[in-house]
C-alpha positions in Angstrom: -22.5 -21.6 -12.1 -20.0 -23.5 -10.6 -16.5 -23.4 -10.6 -14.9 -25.8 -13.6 -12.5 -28.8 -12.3 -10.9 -31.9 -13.0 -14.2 -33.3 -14.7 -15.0 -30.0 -16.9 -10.7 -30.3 -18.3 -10.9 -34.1 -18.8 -14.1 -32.8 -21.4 -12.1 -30.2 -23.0 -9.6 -32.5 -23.6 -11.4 -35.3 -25.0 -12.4 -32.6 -27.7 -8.5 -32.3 -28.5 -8.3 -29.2 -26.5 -5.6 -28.5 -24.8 -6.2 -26.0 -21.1 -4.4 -23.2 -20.4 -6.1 -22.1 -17.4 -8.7 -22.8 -14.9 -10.2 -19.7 -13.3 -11.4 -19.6 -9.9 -13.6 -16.4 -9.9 -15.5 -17.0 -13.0 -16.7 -20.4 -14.2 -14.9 -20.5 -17.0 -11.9 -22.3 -18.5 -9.1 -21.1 -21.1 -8.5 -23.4 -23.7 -7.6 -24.0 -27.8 -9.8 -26.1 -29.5 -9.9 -27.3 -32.7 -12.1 -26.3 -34.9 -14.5 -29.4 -35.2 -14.9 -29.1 -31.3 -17.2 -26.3 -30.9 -20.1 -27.7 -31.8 -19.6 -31.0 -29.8 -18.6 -29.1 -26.8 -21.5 -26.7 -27.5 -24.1 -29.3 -27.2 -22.7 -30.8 -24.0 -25.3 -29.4 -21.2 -22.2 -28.3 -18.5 -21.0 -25.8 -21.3 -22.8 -23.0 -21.4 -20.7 -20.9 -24.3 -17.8 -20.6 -26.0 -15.5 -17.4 -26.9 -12.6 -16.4 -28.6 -9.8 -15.3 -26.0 -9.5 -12.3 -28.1 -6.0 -10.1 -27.9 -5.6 -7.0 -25.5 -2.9 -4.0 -26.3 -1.1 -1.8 -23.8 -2.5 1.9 -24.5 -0.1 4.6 -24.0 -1.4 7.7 -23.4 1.9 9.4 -21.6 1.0 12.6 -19.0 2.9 15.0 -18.0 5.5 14.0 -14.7 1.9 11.8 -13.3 0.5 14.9 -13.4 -2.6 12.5 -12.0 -1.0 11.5 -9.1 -1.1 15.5 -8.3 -4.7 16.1 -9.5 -6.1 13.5 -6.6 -4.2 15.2 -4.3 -2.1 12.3 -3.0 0.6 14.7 -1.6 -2.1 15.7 1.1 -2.7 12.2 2.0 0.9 11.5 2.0 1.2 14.3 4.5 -1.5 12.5 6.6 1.4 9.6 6.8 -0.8 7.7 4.6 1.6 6.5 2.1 -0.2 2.8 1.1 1.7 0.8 3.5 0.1 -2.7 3.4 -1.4 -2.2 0.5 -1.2 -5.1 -1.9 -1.5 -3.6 -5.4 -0.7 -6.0 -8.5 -0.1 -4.4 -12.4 -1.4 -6.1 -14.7 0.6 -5.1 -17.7 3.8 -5.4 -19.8 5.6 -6.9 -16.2 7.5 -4.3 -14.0 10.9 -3.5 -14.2 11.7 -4.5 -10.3 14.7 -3.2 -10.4 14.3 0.4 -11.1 15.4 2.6 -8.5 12.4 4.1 -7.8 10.1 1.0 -7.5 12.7 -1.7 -6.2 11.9 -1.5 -2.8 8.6 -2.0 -3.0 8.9 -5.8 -4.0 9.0 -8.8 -2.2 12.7 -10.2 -3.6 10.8 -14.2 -3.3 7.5 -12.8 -4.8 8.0 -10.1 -7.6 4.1 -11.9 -8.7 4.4 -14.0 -12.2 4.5 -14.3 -16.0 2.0 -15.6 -17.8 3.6 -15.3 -21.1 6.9 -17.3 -19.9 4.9 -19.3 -17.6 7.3 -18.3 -14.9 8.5 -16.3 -11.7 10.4 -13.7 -13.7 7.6 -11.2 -14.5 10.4 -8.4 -16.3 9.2 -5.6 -17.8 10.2 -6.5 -21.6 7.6 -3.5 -23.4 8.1 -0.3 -20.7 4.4 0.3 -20.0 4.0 -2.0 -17.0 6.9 -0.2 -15.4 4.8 3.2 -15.9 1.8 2.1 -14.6 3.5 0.9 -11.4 5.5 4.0 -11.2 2.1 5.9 -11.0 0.7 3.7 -8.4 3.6 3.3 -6.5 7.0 4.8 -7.2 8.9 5.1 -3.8 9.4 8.6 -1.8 13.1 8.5 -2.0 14.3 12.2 -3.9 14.6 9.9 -7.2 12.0 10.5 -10.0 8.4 11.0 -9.3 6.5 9.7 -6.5 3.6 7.3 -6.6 0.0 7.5 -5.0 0.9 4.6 -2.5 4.7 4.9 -2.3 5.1 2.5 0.3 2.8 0.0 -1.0 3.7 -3.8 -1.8 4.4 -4.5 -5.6 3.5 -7.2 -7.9 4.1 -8.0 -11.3 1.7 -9.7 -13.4 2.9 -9.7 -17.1 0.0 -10.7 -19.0 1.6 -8.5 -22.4 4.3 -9.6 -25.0 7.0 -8.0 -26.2 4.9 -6.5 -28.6 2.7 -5.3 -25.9 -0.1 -7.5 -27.2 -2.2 -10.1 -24.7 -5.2 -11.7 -24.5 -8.2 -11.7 -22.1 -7.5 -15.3 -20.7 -3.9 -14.2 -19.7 -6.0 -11.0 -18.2 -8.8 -13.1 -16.1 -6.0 -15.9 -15.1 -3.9 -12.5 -13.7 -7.1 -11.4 -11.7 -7.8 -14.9 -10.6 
């Protein structure tokens, strides 16, 4: 189980697929195919399977004012002056809106993270649930709003959903990676 390369994309692509993404933590690649390449690709001995990159949907299940935040009892470690500084903590999601008030600090202005649906540096909330998610995690102690489990963490985008709030799993893994 080795990492894919330059050798396992010049296959996909004399196939007719075209690669989206190489991953680094799985051995896998992201690709479209066409149809009449499955079965040549499937009897090559370096490719062990091949898998739809099936769609993914934001789930909104709204709470009460993060009423998890309070059930874990992050005001006590707050108190504790444990607030997440140097934390790293990415959302995978919808994209962040980095300039609401309550999360804007918390981003590095040269690295909000990425898009994968633009392919680009821009990862803006465009659905609402990403922005959510890192208010949850992350939403900044400053009398505004709500306050997150790790308020002074570092923030980064990573918009793996469309407008529409619809992904798939290779936007996901590509995300992770």
């Amino acid at each position: 189980d080795r990492v894919p390369g330059p050798a396992e994309e010049k296959l996909v692509r004399a196939f007719g697929g075209t690669v989206s993404y190489t991953y680094g933590i799985i051995p896998a690649i992201a690709a479209t195919l066409p149809e009449a390449a499955i079965n040549g690709l499937l009897n090559n001995p370096r490719v062990t399977a091949i898998e739809p990159d099936e769609e993914v949907y934001a789930v909104d299940a709204e709470l009460d004012n993060s009423w998890g935040v309070k059930r874990i009892g992050s005001g006590e470690v707050h108190a504790a002056l444990n607030t997440g500084a140097g934390v790293k903590i990415g959302i995978i999601d919808s994209g962040v809106n980095y300039l609401h008030p309550d999360l804007n600090d918390n981003f590095d202005p040269l690295n909000r993270g990425y898009d994968f649906v633009q392919n680009d540096a821009d990862p803006m909330d465009v659905y609402g649930h990403g922005t959510h998610v890192a208010g949850t995690a992350c939403a900044e102690d400053n009398n505004f709003g709500v306050v997150g489990v790790a308020p002074a963490c570092a923030l980064y985008s990573l918009r793996v959903l469309n407008d529409d709030g619809v992904g798939s799993w290779g936007r996901v893994i590509a995300a992770m990676d």
